[in-house]
N, C-alpha and C positions, 0 to 999 in steps of 0.2 A: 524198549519204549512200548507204554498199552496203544495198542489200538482203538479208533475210535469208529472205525467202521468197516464193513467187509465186504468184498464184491468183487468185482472182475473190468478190466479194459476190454474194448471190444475195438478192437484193431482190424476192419474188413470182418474176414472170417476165422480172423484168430482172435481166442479170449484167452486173457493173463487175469487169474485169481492173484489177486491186489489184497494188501491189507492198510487201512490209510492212518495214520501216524499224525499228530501235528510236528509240526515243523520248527514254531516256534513257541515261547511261554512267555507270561506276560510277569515281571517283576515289580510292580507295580505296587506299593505299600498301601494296604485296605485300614480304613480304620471304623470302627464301633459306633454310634452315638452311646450316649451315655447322658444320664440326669444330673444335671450340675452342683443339682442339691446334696446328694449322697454318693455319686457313683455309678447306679444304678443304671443299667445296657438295658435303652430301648429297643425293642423290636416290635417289626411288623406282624401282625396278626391277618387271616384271612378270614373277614367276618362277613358272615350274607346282611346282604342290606334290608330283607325281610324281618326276619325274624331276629337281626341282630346276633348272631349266635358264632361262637369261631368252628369252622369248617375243616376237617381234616384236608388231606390232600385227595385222598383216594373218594372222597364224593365232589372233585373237582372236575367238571369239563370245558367245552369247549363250545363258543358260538361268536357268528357273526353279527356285528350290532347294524341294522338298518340304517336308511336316512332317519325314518321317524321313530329311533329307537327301540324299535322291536327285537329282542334275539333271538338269532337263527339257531337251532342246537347244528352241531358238527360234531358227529363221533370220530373217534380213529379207523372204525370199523366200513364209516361213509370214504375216508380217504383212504383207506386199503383198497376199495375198488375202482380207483379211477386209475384207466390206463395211464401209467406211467412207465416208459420202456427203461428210464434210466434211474428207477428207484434202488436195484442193486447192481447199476453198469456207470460204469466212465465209457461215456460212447462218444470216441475222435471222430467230429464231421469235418476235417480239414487241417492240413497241416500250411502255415503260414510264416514269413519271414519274422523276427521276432520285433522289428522296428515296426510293424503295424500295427503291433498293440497299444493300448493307449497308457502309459501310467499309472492314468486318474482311475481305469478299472482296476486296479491290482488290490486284494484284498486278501482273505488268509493264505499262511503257506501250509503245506501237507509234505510228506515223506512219502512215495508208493513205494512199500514195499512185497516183493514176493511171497506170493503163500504158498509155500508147499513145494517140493522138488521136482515136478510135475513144470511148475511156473518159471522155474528159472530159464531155461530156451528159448522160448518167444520173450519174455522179458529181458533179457539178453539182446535180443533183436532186435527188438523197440529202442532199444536204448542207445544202440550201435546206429541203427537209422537215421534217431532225430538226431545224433554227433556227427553224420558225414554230410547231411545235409543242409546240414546250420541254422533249419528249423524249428517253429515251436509247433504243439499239436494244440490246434482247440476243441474240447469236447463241452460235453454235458452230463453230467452228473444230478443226484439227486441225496440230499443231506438235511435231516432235523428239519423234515416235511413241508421241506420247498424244493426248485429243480434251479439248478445252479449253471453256471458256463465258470468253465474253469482252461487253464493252459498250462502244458505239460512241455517238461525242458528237462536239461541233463543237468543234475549237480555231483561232481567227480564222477565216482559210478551208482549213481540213483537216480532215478526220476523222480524229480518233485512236483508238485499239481500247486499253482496258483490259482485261487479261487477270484473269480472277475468278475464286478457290476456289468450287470447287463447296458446294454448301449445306452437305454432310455431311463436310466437312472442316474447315469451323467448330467448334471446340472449347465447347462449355457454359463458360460462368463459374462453376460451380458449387465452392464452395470460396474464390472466392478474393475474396470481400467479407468487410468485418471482423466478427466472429461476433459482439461485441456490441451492444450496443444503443447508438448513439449518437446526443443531441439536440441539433441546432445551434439555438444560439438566434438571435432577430432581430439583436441586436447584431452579431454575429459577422459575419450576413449583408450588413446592411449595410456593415460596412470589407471583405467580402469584394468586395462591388458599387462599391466607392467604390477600390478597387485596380484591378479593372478597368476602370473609366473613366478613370484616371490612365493607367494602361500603354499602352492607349487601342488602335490598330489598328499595321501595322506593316506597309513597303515588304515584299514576301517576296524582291526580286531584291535586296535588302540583304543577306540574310542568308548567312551563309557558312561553310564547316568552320576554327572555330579549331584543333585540335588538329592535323587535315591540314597546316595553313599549321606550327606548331610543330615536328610531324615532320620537314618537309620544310627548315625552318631548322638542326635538326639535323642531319641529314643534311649539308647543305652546310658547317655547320663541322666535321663531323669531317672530310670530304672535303679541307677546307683548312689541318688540322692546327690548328685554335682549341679554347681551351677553353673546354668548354661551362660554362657558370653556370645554377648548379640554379634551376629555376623557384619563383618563393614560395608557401608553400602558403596555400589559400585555405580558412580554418577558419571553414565555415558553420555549424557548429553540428550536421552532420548528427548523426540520431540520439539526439537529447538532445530531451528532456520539455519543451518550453517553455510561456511564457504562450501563447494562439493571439491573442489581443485585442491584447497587447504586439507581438507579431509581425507583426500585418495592421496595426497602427499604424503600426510602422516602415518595413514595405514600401511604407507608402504617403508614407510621407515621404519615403524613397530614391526612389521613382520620381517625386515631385513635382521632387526637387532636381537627379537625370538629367535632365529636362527643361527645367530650366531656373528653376523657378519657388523652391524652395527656400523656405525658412521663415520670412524675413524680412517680406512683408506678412503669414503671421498672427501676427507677434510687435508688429507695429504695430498691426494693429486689435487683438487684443488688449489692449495699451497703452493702444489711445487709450476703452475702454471701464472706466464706475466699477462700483463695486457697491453696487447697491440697495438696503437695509433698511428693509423697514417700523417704522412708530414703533407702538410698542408700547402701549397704553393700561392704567390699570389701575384697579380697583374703582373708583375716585371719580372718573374719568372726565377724571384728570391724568395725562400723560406721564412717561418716567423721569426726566426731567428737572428734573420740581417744575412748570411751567408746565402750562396747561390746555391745551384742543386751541384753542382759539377765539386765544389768547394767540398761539399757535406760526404758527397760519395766518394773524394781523396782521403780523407780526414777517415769515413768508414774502413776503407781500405786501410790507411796505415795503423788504425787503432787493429784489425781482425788480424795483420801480420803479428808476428814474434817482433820482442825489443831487440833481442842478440844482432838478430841478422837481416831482418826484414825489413827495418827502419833504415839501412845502409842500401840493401835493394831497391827500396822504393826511392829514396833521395836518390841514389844514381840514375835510376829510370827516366824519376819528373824531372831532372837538371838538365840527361843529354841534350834532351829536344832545345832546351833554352841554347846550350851552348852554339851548335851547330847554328843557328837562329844569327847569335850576334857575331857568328863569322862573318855570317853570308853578307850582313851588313854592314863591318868593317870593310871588307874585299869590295863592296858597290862602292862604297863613300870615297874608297882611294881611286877606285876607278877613277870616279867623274870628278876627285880635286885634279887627278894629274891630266884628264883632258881637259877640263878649265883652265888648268896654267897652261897646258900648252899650246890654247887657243889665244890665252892670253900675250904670250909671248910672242907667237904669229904674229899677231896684228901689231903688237910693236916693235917690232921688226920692217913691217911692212908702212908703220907711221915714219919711221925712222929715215927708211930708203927715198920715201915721197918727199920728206922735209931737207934732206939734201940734193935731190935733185932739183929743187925751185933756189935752194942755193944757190947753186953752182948758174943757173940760168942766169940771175941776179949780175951774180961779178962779170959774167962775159956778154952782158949787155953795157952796161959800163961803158967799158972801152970803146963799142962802137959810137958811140953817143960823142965821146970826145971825139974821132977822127973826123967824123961829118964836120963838127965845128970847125 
């Protein structure tokens, strides 16, 4: 890969001769203007506003425009002399955990690599460092005559240089969260949480410019005289009010069925699941059904036995009790006939004895009755 610039890391008091690489390129499909009339590729001209005239490149400079529009000349020759210590150095003023950097600074990437055989040792060193430490390095560099802040990390075995917005070029977000008040509830959260476990993690060397690859298909058929066929439109619904709960349902169903998995086992378990109801009891402590609870939970019972043999278990079980039942009350009843008759017969036994003996008083009164006469 060409190099875009040459210099050295200044690590304390070790310098690493660096040669800076980009890291990435941009694929991005550039096109032309053109006059619609013929064909014909506009381009920009650079014309002085004086004399109207097109200006090479090489009588082009450089100046600052005022408030009240006056221009300042700036040679290169003015900014060759301004101390600048990191105009051919990456100079590390700090090495930093890498979660303290901000994101929103991250700007180009770079390759540092080693120049010269010389560099390879202390490069080597740097590189082993910021691996065992789990650090990133922040320097200062100087690039296309500005001074930059940049952060230095391991990719396999290279250091690569992220180029950083300086602090104060971070814009505030101020303004642009939604002004009202809004409350997500637990629900919400959870099919938000259960989408992204579905979506789940993702190759990144998968991913790729659909639009670029579209582009570029066009392109090649008009180039081959084909007609092109309008693309289908894809009507997500942008910008319409929706349910949110209906929506994180369905995204997680779509991404269930991308995957593979699709809605068919929860439409079986499902399926294969009854629904419950409790039996209802009421004031008299009988079901809706007219039977008692005692009634319902026999009837359960002999329905969960087996026919063969269960139904003869249970019928002998619920029978004993009855049977023993109307012994015990046989065995009372003759009791208390046979002591009622035999109280019965007592007493007329004992009517019997009393009613002969006033008998017998009778006749042997009698007699005395005549002898006094």
């Amino acid at each position: 890969m060409r190099s875009i610039w040459n210099g050295a890391i200044s690590f304390g008091l070790v310098s690493i001769p660096i040669k800076l690489v980009n890291a990435t390129e941009n694929h991005s499909i550039h096109f032309r203007q053109i006059h619609l009339a013929d064909g014909g590729r506009i381009r920009y001209r650079k014309v002085c506003e004086l004399d109207e005239e097109e200006v090479a490149g090489g009588e082009i400079g450089k100046a600052y425009e005022d408030a009240d529009g006056t221009m300042i000349p700036i040679t290169d020759e003015d900014l060759a002399q301004l101390p600048l210590p990191t105009a051919k150095t990456i100079e590390i003023v700090a090495f930093v955990p890498a979660d303290e950097i901000d994101p929103l600074q991250m700007d180009a990437a770079y390759y540092l690599s080693a120049n010269g055989v010389p560099a390879a040792k202390p490069y080597t060193l740097l590189r082993e460092a910021l691996k065992r430490s789990n650090k990133v390095a922040v320097a200062k560099y100087a690039l296309r005559g500005r001074e930059r802040l940049g952060m230095l990390r391991v990719v396999d075995d290279v250091i690569a240089m992220h180029g950083l917005l300086w602090p104060d070029e971070i814009r505030a977000p101020e303004g642009v969260a939604p002004d009202s008040d809004v409350t997500v509830r637990d629900a919400e959260l959870d099919l938000a949480d259960a989408l992204m476990d579905t979506l789940g993690e993702v190759d990144m060397d998968s991913l790729h410019d659909d639009y670029r690859e579209a582009v570029e298909e066009l392109i090649a058929a008009k180039a081959s005289g084909e007609a092109v066929q309008p693309a289908e439109s894809d009507d997500s619904g942008g910008g319409k009010v929706i349910d949110l709960i209906a929506a994180l349902e369905s995204s997680v169903r779509a991404a269930k069925k991308s995957r593979g998995e699709g809605d068919e086992n929860e439409a079986e378990n499902e399926g294969d699941m009854a629904d419950v109801h409790p039996i209802k009891k009421t004031a008299s402590g009988k079901t809706a059904s007219g039977r008692t609870t005692k009634t319902a939970q026999k009837t359960a019972q002999q329905k969960s036995t087996p026919k063969s043999t269960g139904t003869k278990k249970s019928t002998s079980s619920t029978s004993s009790p009855a049977k023993k039942t109307a012994q015990k009350q046989k065995k009372t009843t003759a009791k208390s006939t046979s002591s009622a008759s035999s109280k019965s017969s007592s007493s007329a036994k004992k009517q019997t004895s009393t009613n002969a003996r006033s008998t017998t008083k009778k006749k042997t009164a009698a007699p005395r009755k005549r002898a006094s006469a």
